[in-house]
N, C-alpha and C positions, 0 to 999 in steps of 0.2 A: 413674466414667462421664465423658467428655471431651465436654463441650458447647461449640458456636459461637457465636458473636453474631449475635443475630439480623440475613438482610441479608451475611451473611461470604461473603467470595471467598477462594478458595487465591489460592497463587502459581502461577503456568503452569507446566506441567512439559512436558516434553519427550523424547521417547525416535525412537530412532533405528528405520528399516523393515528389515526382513529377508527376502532372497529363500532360500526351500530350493533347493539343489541335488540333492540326495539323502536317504535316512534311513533306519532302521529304529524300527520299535513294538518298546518294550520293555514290556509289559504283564502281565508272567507272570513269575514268578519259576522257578527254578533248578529246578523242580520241573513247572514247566509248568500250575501254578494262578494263575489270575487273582488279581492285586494288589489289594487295595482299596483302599488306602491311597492317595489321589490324588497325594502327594508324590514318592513312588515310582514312579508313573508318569511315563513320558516316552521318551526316542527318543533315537539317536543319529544324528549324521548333519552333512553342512557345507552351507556356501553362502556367502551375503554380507551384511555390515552395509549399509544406504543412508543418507545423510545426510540426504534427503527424507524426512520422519520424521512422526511425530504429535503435535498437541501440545492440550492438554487445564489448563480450568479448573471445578474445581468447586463449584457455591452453595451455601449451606444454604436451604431452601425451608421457613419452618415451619410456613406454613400449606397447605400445597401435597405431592405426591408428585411420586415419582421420575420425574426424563426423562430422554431422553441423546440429544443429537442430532448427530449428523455432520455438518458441515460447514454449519449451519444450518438440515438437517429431523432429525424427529424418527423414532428410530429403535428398534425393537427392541432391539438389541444386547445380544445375550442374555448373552454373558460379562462385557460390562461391569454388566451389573445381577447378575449372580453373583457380579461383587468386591464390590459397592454391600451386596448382602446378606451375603454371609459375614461381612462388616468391620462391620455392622449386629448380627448376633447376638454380639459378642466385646462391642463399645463401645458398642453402645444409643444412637444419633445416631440425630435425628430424617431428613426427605425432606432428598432432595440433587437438585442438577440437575448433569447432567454434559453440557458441550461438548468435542466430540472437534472438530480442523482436521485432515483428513488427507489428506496432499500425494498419495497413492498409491491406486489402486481400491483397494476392499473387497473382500473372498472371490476373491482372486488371485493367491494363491501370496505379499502381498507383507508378511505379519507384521504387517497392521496388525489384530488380532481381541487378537492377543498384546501390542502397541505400548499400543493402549487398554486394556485392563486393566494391564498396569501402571502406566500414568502417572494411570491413575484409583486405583489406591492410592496412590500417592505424594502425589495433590491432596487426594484424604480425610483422608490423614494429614495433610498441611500444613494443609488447614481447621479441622482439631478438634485440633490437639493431638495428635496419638496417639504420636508421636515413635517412629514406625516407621525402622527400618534398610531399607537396601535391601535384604538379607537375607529380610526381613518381607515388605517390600512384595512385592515381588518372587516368595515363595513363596505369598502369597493370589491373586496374579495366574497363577499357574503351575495353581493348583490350579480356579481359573474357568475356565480354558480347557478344564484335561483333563476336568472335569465337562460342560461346553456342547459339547462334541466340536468343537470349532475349530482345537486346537492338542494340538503335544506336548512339544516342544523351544524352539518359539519363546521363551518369555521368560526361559529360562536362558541361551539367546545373547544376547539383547537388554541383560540386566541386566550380562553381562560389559565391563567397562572396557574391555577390550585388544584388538586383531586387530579388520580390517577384511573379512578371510577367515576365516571362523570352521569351527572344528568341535567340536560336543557329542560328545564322549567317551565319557562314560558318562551315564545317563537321570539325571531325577528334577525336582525343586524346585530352585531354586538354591543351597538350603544342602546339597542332594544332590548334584547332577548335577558333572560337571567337563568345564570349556569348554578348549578349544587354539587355534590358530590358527596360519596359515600364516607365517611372517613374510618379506615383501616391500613395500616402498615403495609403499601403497597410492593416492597421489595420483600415480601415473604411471597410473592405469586411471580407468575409468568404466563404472559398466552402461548397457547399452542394454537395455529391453525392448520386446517386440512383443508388446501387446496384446489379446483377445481378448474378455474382456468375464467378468463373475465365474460359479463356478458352486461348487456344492455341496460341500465337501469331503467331509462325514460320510458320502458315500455311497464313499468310500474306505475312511474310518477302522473304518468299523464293517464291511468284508465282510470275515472271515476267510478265504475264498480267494484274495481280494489281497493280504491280510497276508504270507500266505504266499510269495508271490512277492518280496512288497517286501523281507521282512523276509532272505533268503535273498541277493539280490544289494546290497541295501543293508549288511549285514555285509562282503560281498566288496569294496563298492565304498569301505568304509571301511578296510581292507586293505592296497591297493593304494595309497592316497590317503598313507596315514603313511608308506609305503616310500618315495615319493619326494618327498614337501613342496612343492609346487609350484602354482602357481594353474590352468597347463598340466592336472596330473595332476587339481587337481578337478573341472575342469569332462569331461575325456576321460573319467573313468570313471561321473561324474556321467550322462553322453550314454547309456553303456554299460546305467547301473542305470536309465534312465528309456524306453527300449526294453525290456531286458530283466525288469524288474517289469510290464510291460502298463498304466503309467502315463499314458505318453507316446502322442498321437495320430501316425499318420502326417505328417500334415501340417506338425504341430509338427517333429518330428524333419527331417523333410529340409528346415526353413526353420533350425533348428540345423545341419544339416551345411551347408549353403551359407552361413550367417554364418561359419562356420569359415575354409571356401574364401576368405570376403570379407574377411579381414583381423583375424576378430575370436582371441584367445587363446586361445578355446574358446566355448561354446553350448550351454544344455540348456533343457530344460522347467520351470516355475514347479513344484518343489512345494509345497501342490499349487494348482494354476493353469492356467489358459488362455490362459497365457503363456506367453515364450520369453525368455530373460534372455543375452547377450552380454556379454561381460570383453573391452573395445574400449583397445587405447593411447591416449593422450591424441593423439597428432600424428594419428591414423587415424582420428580422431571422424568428422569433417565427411565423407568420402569413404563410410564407410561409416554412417554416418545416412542420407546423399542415397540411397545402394543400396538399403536396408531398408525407405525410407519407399514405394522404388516396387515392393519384392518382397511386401510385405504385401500389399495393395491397401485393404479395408475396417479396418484395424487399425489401433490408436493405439499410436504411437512413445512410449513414457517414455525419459528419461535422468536419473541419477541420480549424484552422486559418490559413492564410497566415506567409511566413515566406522569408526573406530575406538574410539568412544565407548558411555558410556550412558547409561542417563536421566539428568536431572539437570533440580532447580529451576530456574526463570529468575528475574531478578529483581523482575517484576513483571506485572500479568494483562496 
């Protein structure tokens, strides 16, 4: 059993945000019976690394129980208390407090449900000793998500080192799944998104008649996407499967196709979010920021650089 000092702080850890573009639920095997194995759970599907990211310290509390607060209140956070415990039943560590800082809304398409759970195993681990691989971490954080119903792919993108344009390949934990990515000079772009405010994801994940759609053009939209490698092609067919799944609001979509008109490389929908995410040239920033800030009207503008990294310690809290 790996015990802390009483009073112990990790070191900061840090992990990078993730916008979906598209995807499919792989939640069935070959046979068409649901998985139980949460490991084996997961989704295929691409998007974007952000370098606006999450970053996270965790206490040992000994006289005290479990918190976890965002950005200085105190929060539910139901997957992160799912890493807190699963990692509790293996090494028997007493209460922890967990500080999430996160640069990006919550419940908005923008990977941070997935961001926090990881980087909350990697600070567990660094508090007690547990001398977790990223590997490790990474698949207890995989497996909180898909149990909390938050996430499916998120932290096997998140956890990959490489590509600023990402695509999960095939499903699972990250010692499963296999990640790719686009390869293009990701520091000539920037996302822009267009705001809307967070809502529910689970009421997605869990209707099997929207699976059904998702899972039908999100296969297709993943397709098309390897045939031509291109950031162009993600976001166009991305557009394509977030209309054609019944994901996408009206309103989103035609503020997608007019970012298109406006300069940006493409446009689609947060999956999943009440967002609008844009792949903007670096020289066309300002020109089209100043458009979107007056085409939204109530919405908040994010911008974020690309980012081709993953978690990693910092060097101090």
């Amino acid at each position: 059993m790996a015990v802390g000092l009483a009073g112990k702080v990790s070191r900061r850890v840090y992990s990078p945000s993730a916008v979906s573009s598209f995807f499919e639920v792989c939640d069935r095997d070959n046979t068409g019976v649901k998985i139980a194995d949460p490991l084996r759970i997961g989704s295929r599907g691409g998007g974007f690394k952000l370098k606006k990211g999450t970053y996270t310290l965790a206490f040992e509390v000994p006289d005290g129980s479990d918190t976890v607060l965002i950005n200085g209140v105190q929060t539910q956070a139901r997957t992160t208390k799912r890493v807190i415990d699963n990692l509790r039943r293996i090494y028997g560590f007493g209460p922890v407090r967990i500080e999430h800082t996160v640069e990006l809304p919550v419940g908005s398409g923008f990977g941070t449900s997935g961001a926090g759970a990881l980087t909350t195993a990697i600070a567990i681990s660094d508090l007690f000793g547990l001398n977790l691989t990223l590997s490790q971490a990474a698949d207890h954080a995989h497996r909180a998500e898909v149990e909390s119903v938050t996430g499916l792919g998120t932290v096997t993108a998140l956890a990959y080192g490489g590509g600023a344009m990402g695509l999960v390949t095939e499903p699972g934990g990250f010692s499963l799944g296999r990640v790719d990515a686009i390869l293009k000079d990701y520091s000539e772009y920037v996302i822009v998104c267009a705001w809307f405010g967070p809502i529910e994801k689970s009421t997605v994940l869990l209707s099997e008649d929207k699976l059904t759609l998702v899972n039908t053009h999100g296969r297709e939209a993943m397709q098309r996407i390897m045939e031509e490698r291109t950031p162009e092609a993600l976001l166009r067919y991305s557009r394509v499967f977030a209309e054609k799944s019944g994901i996408a609001t009206p309103e989103h979509l035609k503020l997608a196709d007019a970012a298109a008109r406006r300069g940006a490389v493409g446009a689609t929908q947060n999956m999943i979010g009440n967002a609008v995410h844009c792949l903007v040239e670096k020289p066309k920033l300002d020109s089209f920021v100043t458009w979107i800030r007056g085409a939204i009207g109530g919405g908040e503008v994010i911008i974020s650089e690309l980012s081709d990294s993953g978690p990693r310690l910092l060097s101090s809290p």
